[in-house]
C-alpha positions in Angstrom: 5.4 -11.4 -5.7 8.4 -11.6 -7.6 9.1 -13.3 -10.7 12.2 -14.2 -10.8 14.7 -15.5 -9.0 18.5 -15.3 -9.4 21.3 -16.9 -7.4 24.3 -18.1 -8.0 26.5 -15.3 -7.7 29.8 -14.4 -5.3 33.3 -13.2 -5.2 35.5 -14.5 -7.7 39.4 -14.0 -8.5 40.3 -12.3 -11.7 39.9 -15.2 -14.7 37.8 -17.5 -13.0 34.3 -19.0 -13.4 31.0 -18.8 -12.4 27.5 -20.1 -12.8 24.3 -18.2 -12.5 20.9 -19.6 -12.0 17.3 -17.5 -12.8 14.2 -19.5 -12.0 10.8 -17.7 -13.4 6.8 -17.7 -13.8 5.6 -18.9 -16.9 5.2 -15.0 -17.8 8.9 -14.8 -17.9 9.2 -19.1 -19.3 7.3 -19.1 -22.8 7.7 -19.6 -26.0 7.5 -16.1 -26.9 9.8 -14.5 -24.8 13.7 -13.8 -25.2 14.7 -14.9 -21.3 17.4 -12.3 -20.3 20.3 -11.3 -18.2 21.4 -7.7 -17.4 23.8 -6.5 -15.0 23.8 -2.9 -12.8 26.8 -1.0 -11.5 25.8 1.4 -8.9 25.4 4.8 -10.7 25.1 3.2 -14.0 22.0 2.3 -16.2 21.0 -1.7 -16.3 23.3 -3.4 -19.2 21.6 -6.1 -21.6 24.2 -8.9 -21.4 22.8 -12.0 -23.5 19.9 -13.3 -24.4 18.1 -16.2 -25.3 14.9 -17.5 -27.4 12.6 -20.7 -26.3 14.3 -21.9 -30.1 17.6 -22.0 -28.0 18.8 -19.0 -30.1 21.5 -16.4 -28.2 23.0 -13.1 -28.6 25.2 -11.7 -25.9 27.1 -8.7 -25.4 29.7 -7.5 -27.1 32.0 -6.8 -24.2 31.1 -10.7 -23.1 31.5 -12.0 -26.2 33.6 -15.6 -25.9 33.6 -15.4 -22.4 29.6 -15.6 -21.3 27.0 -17.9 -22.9 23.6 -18.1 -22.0 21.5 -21.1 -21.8 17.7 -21.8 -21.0 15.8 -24.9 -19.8 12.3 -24.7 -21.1 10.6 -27.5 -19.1 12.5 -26.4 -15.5 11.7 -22.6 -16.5 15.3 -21.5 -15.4 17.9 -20.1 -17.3 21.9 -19.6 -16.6 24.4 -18.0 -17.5 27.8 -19.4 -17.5 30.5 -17.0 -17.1 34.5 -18.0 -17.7 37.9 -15.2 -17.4 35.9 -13.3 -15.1 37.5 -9.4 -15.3 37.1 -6.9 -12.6 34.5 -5.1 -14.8 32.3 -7.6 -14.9 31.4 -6.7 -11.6 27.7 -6.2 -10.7 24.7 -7.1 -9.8 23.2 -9.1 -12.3 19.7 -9.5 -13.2 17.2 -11.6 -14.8 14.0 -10.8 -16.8 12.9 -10.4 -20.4 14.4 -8.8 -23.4 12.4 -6.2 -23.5 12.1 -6.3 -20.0 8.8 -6.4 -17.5 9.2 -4.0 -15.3 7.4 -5.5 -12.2 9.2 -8.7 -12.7 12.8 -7.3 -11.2 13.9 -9.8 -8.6 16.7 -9.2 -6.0 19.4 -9.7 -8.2 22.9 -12.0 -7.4 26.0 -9.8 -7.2 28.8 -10.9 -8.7 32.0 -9.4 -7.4 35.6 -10.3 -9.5 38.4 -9.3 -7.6 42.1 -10.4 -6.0 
């Protein structure tokens, strides 16, 4: 049974926008955890991408930095990430979980695809 679920993603034109959703158990949805989003590249190793605390504290990436911000809503146990001047490297497909992660709570994923 998965944990999470992601959605949201799609194929987007260099500089846009998009808006990704992560609904989860209460496992994932708690005041102790950091709710997370990570992105894969084929080939490549899963890439922390922001983070954030029940507090409503965030970190994100460095290579997202002004462009990605991460929100959570506590009481509807989703979390999105909100993702503006889209470059081709930001495509992926991007996860949801825990920072650090549990690994038997990987969902499907949403791929994100920026391109012209």
């Amino acid at each position: 049974q998965e944990q999470v679920v992601e959605s949201g993603g799609g194929l987007v034109e260099p500089g846009g926008s998009l808006t990704l959703s992560c609904t989860g158990s209460p496992r994932i949805f708690n005041i102790m955890t950091m709710v997370a989003w990570y992105r894969q590249v084929p080939g490549k190793q899963r890439e922390l991408v922001a983070r954030a605390a029940f507090s409503g504290f965030t970190t994100v990436a460095d290579s997202v930095k002004g462009r990605f911000t991460i929100s959570r809503d506590n009481y509807k146990a989703t979390a999105y990430l909100q993702m503006n001047r889209l470059e081709p490297e930001d495509t992926a497909v991007y996860y949801c979980n825990t920072d650090p992660p549990f690994d038997t709570d990987w969902g499907q994923g949403t791929q994100v695809t920026v391109s012209a």
